[in-house]
C-alpha positions in Angstrom: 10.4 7.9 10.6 6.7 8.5 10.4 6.4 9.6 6.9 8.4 6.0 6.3 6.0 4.2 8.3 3.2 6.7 6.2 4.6 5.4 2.9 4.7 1.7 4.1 1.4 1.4 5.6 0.4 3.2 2.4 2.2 0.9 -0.1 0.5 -2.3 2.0 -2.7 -0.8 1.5 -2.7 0.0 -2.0 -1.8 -4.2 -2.8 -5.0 -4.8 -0.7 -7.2 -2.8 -2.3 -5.8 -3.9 -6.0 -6.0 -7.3 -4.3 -9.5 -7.0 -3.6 -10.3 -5.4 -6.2 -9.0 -8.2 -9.2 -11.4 -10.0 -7.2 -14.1 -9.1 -7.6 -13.6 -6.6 -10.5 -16.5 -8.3 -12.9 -18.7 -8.1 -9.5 -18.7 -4.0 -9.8 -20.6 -4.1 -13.0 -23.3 -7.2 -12.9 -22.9 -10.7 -11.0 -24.9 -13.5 -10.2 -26.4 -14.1 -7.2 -28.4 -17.6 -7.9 -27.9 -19.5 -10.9 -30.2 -22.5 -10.2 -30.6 -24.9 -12.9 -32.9 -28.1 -12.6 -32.3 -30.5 -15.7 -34.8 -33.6 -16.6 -33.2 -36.1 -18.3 -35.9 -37.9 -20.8 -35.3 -41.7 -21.9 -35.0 -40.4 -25.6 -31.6 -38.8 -24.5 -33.2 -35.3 -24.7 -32.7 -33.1 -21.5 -35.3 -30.6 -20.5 -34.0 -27.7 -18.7 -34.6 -24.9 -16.3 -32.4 -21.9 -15.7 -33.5 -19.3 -12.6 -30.8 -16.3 -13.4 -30.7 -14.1 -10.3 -28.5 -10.9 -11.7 -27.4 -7.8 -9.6 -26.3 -4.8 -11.6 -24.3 -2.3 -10.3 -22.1 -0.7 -12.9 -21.1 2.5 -13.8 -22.3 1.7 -17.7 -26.0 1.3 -18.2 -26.4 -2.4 -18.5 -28.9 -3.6 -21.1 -28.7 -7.1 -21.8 -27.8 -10.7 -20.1 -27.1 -13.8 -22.2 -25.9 -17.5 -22.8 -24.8 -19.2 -26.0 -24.7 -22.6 -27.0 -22.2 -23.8 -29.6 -24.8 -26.1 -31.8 -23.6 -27.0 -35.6 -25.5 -25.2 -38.0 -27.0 -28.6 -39.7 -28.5 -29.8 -36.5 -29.6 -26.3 -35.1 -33.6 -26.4 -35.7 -33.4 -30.3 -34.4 -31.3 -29.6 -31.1 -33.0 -26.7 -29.1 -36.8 -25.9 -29.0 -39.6 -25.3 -26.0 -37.4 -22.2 -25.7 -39.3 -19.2 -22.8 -38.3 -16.4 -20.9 -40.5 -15.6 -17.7 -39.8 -12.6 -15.4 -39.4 -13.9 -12.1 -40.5 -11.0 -10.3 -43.7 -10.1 -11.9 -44.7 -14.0 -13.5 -45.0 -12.7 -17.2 -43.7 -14.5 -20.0 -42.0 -12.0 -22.4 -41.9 -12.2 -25.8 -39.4 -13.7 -28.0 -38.1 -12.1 -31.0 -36.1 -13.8 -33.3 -33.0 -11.5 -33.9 -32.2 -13.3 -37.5 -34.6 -10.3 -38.4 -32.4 -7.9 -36.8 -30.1 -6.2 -38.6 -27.2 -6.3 -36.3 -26.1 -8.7 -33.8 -26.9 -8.4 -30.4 -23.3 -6.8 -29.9 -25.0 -3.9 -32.0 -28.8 -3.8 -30.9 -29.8 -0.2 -29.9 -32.3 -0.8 -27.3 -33.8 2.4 -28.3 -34.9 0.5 -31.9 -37.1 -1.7 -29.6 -38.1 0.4 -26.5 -42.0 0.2 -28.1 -41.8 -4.0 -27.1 -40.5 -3.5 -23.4 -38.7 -6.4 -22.0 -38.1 -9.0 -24.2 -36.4 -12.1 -24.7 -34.5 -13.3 -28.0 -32.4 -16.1 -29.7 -29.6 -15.3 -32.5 -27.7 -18.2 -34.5 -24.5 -17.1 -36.0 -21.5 -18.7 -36.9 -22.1 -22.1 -35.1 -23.4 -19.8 -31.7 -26.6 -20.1 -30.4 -27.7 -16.8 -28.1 -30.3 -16.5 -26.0 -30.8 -13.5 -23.6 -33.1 -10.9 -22.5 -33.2 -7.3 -23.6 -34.0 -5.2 -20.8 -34.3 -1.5 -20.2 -30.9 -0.1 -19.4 -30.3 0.8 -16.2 -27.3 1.2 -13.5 -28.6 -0.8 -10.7 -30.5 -3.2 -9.4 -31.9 -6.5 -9.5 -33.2 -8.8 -12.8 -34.6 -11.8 -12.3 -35.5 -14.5 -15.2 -36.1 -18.0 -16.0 -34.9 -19.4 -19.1 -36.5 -22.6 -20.1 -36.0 -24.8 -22.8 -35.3 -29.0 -24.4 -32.1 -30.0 -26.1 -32.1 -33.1 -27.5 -29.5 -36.2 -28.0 -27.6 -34.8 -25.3 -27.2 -38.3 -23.6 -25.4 -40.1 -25.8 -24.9 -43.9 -25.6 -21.8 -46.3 -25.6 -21.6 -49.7 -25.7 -22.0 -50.7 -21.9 -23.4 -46.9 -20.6 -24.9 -43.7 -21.4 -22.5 -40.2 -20.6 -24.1 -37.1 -19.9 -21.3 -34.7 -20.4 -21.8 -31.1 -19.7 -20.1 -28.5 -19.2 -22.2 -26.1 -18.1 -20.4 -23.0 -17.7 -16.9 -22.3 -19.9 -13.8 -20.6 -19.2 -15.9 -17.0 -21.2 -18.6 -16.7 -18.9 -18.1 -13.1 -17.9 -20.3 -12.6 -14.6 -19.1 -13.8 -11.1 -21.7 -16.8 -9.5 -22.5 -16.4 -5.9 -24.1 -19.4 -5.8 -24.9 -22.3 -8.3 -26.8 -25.0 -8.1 -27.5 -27.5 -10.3 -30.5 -30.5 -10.3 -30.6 -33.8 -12.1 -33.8 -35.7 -12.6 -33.1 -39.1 -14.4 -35.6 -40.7 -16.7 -37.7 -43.6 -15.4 -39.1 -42.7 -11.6 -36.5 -40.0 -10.9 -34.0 -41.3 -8.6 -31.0 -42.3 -8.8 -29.8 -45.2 -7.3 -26.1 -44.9 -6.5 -24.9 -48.4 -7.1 -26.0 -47.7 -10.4 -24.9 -44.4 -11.2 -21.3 -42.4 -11.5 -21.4 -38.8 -11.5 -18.9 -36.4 -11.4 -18.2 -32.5 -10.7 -15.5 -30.7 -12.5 -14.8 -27.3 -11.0 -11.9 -24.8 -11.6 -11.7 -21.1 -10.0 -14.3 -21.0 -7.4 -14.4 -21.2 -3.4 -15.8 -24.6 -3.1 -18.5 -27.3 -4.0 -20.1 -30.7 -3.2 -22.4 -32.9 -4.8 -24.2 -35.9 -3.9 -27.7 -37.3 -4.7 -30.6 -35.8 -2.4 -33.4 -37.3 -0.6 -35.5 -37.3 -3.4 -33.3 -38.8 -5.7 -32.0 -36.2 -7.5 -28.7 -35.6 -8.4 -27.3 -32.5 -6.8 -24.5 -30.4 -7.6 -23.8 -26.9 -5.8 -20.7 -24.4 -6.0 -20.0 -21.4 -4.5 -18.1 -18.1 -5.3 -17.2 -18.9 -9.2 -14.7 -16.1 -10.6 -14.6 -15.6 -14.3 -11.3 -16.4 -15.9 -11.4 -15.1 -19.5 -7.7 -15.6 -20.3 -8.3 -19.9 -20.3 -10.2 -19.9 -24.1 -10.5 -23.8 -23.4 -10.5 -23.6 -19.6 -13.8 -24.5 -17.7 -15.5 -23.2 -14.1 -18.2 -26.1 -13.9 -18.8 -28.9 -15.5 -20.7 -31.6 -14.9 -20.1 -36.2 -15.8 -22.8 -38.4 -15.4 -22.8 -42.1 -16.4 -26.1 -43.5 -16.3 -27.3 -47.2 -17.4 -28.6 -48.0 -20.7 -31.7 -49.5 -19.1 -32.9 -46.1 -17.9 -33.4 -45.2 -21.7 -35.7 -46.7 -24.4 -34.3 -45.2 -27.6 -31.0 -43.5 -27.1 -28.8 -42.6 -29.8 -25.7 -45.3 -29.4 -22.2 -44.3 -30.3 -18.8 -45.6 -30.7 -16.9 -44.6 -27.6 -14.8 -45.6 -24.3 -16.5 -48.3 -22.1 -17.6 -48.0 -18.4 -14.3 -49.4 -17.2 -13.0 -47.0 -19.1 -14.4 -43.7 -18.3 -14.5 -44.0 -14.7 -10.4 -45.0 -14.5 -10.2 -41.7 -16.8 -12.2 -40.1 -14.2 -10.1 -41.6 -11.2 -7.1 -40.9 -12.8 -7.8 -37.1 -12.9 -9.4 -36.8 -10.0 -6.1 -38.2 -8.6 -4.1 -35.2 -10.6 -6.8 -32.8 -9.2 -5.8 -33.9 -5.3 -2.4 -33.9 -6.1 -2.5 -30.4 -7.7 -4.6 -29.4 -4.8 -1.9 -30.5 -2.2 0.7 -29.3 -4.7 -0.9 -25.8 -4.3 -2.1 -26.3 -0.8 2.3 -26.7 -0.5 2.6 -23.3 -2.1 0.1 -21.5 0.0 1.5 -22.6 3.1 5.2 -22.2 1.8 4.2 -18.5 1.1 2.3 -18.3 3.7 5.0 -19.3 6.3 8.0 -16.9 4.2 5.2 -14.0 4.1 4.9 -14.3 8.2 9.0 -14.7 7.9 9.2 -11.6 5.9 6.6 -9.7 7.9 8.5 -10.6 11.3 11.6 -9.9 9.4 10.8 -6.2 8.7 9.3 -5.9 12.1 12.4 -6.9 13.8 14.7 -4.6 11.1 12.1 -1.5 12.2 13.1 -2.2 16.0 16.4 -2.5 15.2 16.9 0.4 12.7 14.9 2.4 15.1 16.4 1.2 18.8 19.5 -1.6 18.5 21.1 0.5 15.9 22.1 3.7 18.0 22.6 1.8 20.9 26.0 0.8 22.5 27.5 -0.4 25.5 26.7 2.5 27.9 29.0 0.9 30.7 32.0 1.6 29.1 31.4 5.1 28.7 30.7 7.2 32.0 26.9 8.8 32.0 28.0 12.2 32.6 30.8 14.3 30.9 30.9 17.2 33.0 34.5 18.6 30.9 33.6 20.6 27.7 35.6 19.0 24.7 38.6 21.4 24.4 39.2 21.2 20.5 35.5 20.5 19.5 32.9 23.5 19.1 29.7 23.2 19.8 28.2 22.8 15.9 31.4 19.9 15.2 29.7 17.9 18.1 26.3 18.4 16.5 27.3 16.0 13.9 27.9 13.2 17.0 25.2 14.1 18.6 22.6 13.8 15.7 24.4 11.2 13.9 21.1 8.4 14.6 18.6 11.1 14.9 18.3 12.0 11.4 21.8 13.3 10.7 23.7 17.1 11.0 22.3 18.2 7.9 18.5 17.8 8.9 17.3 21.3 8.8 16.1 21.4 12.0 19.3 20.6 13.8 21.5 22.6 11.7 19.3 25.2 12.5 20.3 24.0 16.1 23.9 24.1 15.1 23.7 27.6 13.4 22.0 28.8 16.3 24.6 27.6 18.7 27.4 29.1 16.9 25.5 32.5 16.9 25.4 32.0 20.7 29.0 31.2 21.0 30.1 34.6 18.6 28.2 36.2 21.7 29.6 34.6 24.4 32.8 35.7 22.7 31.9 39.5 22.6 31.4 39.2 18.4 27.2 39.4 18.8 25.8 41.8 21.2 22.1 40.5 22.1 19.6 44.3 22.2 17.0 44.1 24.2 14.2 45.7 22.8 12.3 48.8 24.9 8.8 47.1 24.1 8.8 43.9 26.4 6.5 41.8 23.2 9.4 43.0 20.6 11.9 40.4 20.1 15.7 41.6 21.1 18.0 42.5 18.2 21.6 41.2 17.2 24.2 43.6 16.8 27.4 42.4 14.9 30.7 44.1 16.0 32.7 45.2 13.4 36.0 42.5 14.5 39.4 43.3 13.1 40.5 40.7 10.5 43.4 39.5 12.6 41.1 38.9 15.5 38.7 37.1 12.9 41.4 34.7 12.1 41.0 32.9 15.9 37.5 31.5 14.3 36.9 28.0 13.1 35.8 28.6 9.5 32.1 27.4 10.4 31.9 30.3 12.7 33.8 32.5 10.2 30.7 31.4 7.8 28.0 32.2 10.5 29.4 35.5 11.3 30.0 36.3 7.6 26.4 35.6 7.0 25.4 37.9 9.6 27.4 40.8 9.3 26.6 40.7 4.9 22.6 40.9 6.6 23.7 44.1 9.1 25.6 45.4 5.9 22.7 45.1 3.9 20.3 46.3 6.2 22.0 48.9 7.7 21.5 48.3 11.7 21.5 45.4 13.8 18.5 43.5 13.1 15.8 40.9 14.9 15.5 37.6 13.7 12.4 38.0 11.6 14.7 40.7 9.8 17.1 38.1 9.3 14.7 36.0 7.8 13.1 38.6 5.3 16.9 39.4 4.2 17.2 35.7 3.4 14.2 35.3 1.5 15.0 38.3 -0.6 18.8 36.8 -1.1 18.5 33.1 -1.1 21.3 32.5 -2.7 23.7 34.2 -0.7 22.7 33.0 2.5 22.5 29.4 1.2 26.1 29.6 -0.1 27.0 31.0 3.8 24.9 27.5 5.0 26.7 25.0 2.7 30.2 27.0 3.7 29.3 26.7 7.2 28.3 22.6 7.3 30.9 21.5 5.4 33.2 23.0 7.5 31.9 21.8 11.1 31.5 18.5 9.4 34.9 18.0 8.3 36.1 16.3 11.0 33.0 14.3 11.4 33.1 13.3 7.9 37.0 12.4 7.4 38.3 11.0 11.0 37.1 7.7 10.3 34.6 7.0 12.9 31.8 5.0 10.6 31.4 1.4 10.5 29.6 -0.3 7.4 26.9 1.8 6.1 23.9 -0.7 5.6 22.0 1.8 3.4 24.8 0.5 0.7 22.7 -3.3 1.0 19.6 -2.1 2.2 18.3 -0.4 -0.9 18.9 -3.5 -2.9 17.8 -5.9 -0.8 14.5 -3.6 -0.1 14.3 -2.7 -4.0 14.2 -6.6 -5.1 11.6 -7.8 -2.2 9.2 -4.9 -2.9 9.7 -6.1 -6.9 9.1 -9.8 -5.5 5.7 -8.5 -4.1 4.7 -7.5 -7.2 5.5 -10.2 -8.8 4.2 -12.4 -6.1 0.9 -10.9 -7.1 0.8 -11.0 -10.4 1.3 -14.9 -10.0 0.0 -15.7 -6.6 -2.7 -12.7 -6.1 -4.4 -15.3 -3.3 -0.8 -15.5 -1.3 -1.8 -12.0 0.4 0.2 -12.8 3.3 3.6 -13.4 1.5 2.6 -9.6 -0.7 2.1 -8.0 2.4 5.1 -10.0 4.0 7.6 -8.9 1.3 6.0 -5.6 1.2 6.8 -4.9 4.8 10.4 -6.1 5.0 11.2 -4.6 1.3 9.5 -1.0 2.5 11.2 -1.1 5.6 14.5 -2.3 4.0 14.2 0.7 1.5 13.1 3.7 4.0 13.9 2.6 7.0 17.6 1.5 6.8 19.7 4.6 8.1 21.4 6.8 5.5 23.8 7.3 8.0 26.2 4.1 9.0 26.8 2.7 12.1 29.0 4.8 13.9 32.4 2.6 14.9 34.3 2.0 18.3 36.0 5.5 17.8 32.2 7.4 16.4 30.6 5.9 19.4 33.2 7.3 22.4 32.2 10.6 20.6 28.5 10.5 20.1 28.5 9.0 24.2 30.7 12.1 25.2 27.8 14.7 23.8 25.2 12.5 25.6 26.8 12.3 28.9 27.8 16.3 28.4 23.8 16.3 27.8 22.8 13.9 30.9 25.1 16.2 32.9 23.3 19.8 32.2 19.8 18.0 32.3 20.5 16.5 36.2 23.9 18.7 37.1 21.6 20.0 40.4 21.0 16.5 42.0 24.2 15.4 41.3 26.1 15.2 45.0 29.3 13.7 43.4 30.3 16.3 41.4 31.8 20.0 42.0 29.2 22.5 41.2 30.8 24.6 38.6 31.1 27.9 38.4 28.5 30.5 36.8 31.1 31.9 34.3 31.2 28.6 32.8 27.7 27.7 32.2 28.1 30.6 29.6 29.7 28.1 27.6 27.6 24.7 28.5 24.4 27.2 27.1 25.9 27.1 23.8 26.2 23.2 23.7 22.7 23.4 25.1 21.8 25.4 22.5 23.0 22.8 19.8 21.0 20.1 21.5 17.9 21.6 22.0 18.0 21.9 25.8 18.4 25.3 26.5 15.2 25.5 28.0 15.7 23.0 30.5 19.1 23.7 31.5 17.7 27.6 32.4 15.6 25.8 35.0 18.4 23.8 36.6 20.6 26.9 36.9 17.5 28.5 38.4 17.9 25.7 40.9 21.6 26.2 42.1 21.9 30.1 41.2 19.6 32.3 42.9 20.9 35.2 41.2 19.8 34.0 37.5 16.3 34.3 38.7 16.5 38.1 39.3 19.1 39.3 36.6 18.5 43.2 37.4 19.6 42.9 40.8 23.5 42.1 39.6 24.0 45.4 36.9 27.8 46.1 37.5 28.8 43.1 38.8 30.9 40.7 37.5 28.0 38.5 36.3 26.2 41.6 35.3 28.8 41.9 32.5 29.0 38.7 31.2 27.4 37.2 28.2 25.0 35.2 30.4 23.5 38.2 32.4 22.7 39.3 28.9 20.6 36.3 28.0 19.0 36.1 30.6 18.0 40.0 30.6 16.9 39.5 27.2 14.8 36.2 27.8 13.3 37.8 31.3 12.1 40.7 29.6 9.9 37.9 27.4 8.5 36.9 30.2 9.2 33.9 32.2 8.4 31.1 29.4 10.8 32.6 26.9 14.0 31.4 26.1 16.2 33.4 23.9 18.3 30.5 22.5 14.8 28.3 21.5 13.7 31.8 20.1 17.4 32.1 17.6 17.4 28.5 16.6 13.3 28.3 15.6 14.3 31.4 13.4 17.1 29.6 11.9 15.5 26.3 11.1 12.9 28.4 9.6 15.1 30.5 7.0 17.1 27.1 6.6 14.0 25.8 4.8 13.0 28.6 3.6 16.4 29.1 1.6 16.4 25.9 0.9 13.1 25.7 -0.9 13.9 29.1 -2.8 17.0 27.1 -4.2 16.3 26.8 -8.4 14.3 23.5 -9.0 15.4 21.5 -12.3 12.1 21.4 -14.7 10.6 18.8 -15.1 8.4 17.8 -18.5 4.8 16.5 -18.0 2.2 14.9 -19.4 -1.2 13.3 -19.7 -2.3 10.1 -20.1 -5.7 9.1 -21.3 -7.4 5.6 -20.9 -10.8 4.0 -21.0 -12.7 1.1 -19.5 -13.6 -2.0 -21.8 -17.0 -3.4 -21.6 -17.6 -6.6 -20.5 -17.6 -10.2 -22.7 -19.4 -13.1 -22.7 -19.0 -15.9 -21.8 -21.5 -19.2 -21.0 -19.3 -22.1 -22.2 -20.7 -26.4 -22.3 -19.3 -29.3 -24.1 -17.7 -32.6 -24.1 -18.9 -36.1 -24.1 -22.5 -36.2 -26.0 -22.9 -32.3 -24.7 -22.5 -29.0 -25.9 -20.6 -26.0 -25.8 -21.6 -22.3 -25.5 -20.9 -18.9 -23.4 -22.6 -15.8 -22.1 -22.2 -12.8 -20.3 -23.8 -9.1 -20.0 -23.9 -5.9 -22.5 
């Protein structure tokens, strides 16, 4: 049960952490704090802009570098971007540019160590229709880089017939660095406001917590998101872009295109804004679906745990009396082990077949086959002589007894005198095999009848694998497409682990199971209270000899001592009954043998903690099938770039970290 509930909890944990770690994986390395842009729109159509870059690194990789690009065609490269500057934030100096067309590598493939004699310096690289600009810095693993990049694009507005559209999208689908926060400013030409009647604007976001935009007291446009989360796999996906559709009057030489009117943009606009709400209550619908069938699942499992653990094993209790005070005639004490342990982790748990073994070695005694030695040192443990029984007499044994005593009298063979118990277990460790053969012998035979009398119901292990197998596979799939839906992982986690450990290997014991597994619990209630019950006979001494042995099987033996104490006086003071008639029965000899202990020792608890101990013991020494290993080797990728703009009359680009 615990080490179910161990692998559960550990299984629930191990989704969170992967779950918290996809998301903020790029955040480990280097991420953006502040991205603050302010953009000045001229009435030529150029835009002059300002980027604050507030970068954290934390990375196991020495970090070197942080960039953007700029998709510009090559023709109108020298005319689009110029006023380019790099200041250090922290210490207000301007660093130098170097222009890495004199490189002779790209950037992917400048050693910094070629240029540690400039310090920290900023650069721009054209290649391929990719404009670059970034900062060299000197690598390091942590801390904080702050820069502003500054610089003028030109014929960025571009003009239509009835408007001018300022389309940008500011940062692509490639941009490799988480954003804290972003902000974004726009001044328009003229006085600098922007009057709303007049103006449309628009905020396109995709993978990040949330936004707003509006235009601020001073006129400005504003547009602010928080918590963007790269998204590399969407080449032509986006995480903020940016529509404005200013009037032609705000401009006095603007470079006029053929394009969509007004009307024309802004029912584009409403039209996908419309798609965006509906895909947001479309996914808004799948959260709360998963949501609800995680809580289901979770409750689900829950309420299989209590069952599996309490509803299972129970039964009606008034149709079965509380105490059996008649020992079954036809069932030993190790047969009605198999009842008794039946929900509590089966017969064939080592421990209670130790408890089983250990009973039957107790019953050989009571029946004059084991002789129990008390040893002349009170700390030395007693030792167990095996009579040497004719064969005829041998043939009264149930064969798992005949097993039990043929393990024991092989270990007094081989060891040549009767032995203790540690004895025993240093025989079996030196001839695991043998003994192991004597322990399979012996439980298939006191499980026979258990096994073929037909007293099982359905067994749910048979549709609890499955079911558990395909909803822990659904919570893995589950987070491979909905990693946000935690609830529903955990959920399906939950009810699969508990479905696939927790459902008993054992099945639900039917109408004809049940009157036997309540038979050993009332015999069990019976010897546990027998002293404060009025309504029954008190029975007599000679026949506890044989309820010790049952008590021995459940593990009780200890208690039971203590409520014979209670009716017997002479159990208390063995030595004063030598030659009596209780002085030569099997129980006198128990109880010499525990008193000579001391008061706390019980001679049964003693037997069956040796046994459970060489049961596992054997059991471990058992040959083990080899298995072939191996050793995987992987690696860590460095991280891409990715600062992406375009559409309309803008332009594209990416950016990232080295």
């Amino acid at each position: 049960m615990k080490r179910a509930i161990t692998l559960i909890v550990a299984l629930i944990m191990l989704i969170l952490t992967i779950s918290l770690l996809s998301g903020c994986n790029s955040k480990t390395d280097i991420w953006l704090n502040n991205l603050n842009v302010e953009a000045e729109v001229n009435s030529d159509g150029s835009v002059k802009v300002s980027e604050r870059w507030e970068a954290v690194v934390n990375s196991n990789t020495e970090r070197k570098n942080i960039y953007k690009t700029i998709e510009i065609d090559e023709f109108n490269y020298n005319d689009f971007i110029g006023n380019y500057s790099v200041v250090n934030a922290q210490t207000g100096e301007s660093l130098p540019i170097e222009n890495i067309r004199n490189f002779s590598v790209a950037p992917d493939y400048v050693e910094y160590a070629d240029y540690a004699d400039i310090g920290e310096f900023a650069y721009a690289f054209y290649s391929g229709g990719r404009l670059e600009l970034g900062v060299f810095f000197v690598p390091t693993l942590s801390g904080t880089k702050d820069y502003i990049f500054e610089y003028s694009l030109n014929d960025v507005v571009v003009g239509y017939s009835d408007t001018t559209d300022f389309y940008w999208q500011q940062i692509g689908s490639n941009f490799s660095m988480n954003i804290e926060n972003y902000t974004c400013d726009v001044t328009l030409p003229g006085d600098g406001t922007a009057n709303r009647d007049d103006v449309r604007f628009w905020l396109h976001i995709d993978n990040a917590e949330n936004s707003d935009s509006y235009v601020d007291d001073n006129g400005r446009i504003h547009f602010e998101v928080k918590g963007i989360q790269p998204n590399p796999g969407a080449e032509n996906g986006l995480l903020v872009e940016t529509r404005i559709l200013i009037p032609k009057e705000y401009f006095s030489d603007i470079k006029e295109v053929s394009g969509p009117s007004f009307a024309q943009i802004v029912a584009t606009e409403s039209a996908e804004y419309e798609q965006y709400v509906a895909e947001v209550k479309r996914q808004n619908a799948i959260y709360i679906t998963l949501l609800v069938f995680g809580i289901l699942f979770a409750l689900a499992g829950v309420a299989a745990i209590i069952y599996f653990q309490v509803f299972f094993k129970r039964y009606k209790k008034d149709d079965y009396p509380p105490y059996v005070r008649e020992i079954p005639a036809n069932t030993s004490a190790a047969e009605m082990g198999y009842f008794f342990y039946h929900y509590s982790k089966g017969g064939d748990n080592p421990k209670n077949r130790g408890k089983m073994i250990s009973a039957t070695i107790m019953e050989l005694a009571r029946r004059g086959i084991i002789e129990f030695i008390a040893a002349k040192d009170e700390k030395a443990d007693c030792s167990l002589q095996i009579k040497d029984i004719p064969e005829a007499e041998l043939q009264d044994l149930k064969a798992h007894e005949r097993a039990v005593y043929d393990m024991l009298i092989k270990a007094q063979t081989a060891l040549g005198k009767a032995f203790t118990m540690d004895e025993f277990s240093d025989y079996a460790n030196r001839n695991g095999g043998i003994v192991a053969a004597d322990i399979k012998a012996f439980a298939a035979a006191a499980s026979k009848e258990y096994r073929t009398g037909g007293y099982f119901g359905a067994n749910p292990k048979n549709y609890g694998s499955i079911i558990g197998f395909f909803s822990i596979g659904g919570a893995i799939l589950t987070f491979l497409l909905f990693p946000q839906a935690i609830m529903m992982i955990i959920g399906l986690a939950i009810f699969g682990g508990t479905m696939l450990f927790l459902t008993p290997s054992s099945p639900k014991l039917n109408k004809k199971g049940t009157a036997k597994y309540a038979e050993a619990q009332g015999l069990k209630n019976y010897m546990l209270e027998f002293s404060n019950l009025k309504e029954y006979e008190i029975p007599l001494l000679r026949l506890w000899e044989e309820y010790m042995v049952y008590a021995t099987m459940m593990g009780i033996s200890e208690e039971v001592i203590k409520e014979l104490k209670a009716v017997y006086p002479e159990i208390s003071h063995p030595e004063e009954y030598v030659g009596t008639s209780f002085g030569r029965s099997y129980l006198y000899s128990y109880m010499v043998v525990s008193s000579l202990r001391g008061g706390g020792f019980d001679l049964s608890r003693q037997i069956e903690t040796s046994i459970s101990a060489m049961h596992s013991t054997v059991a471990a020494l058992r040959p083990q099938t080899a298995r072939s290993g191996g050793i995987r080797i992987g690696g860590i990728g460095r991280g891409g770039g990715g600062f992406r703009g375009g559409g309309g009359g803008g332009f594209r680009g990416g950016g990232g970290f080295r």
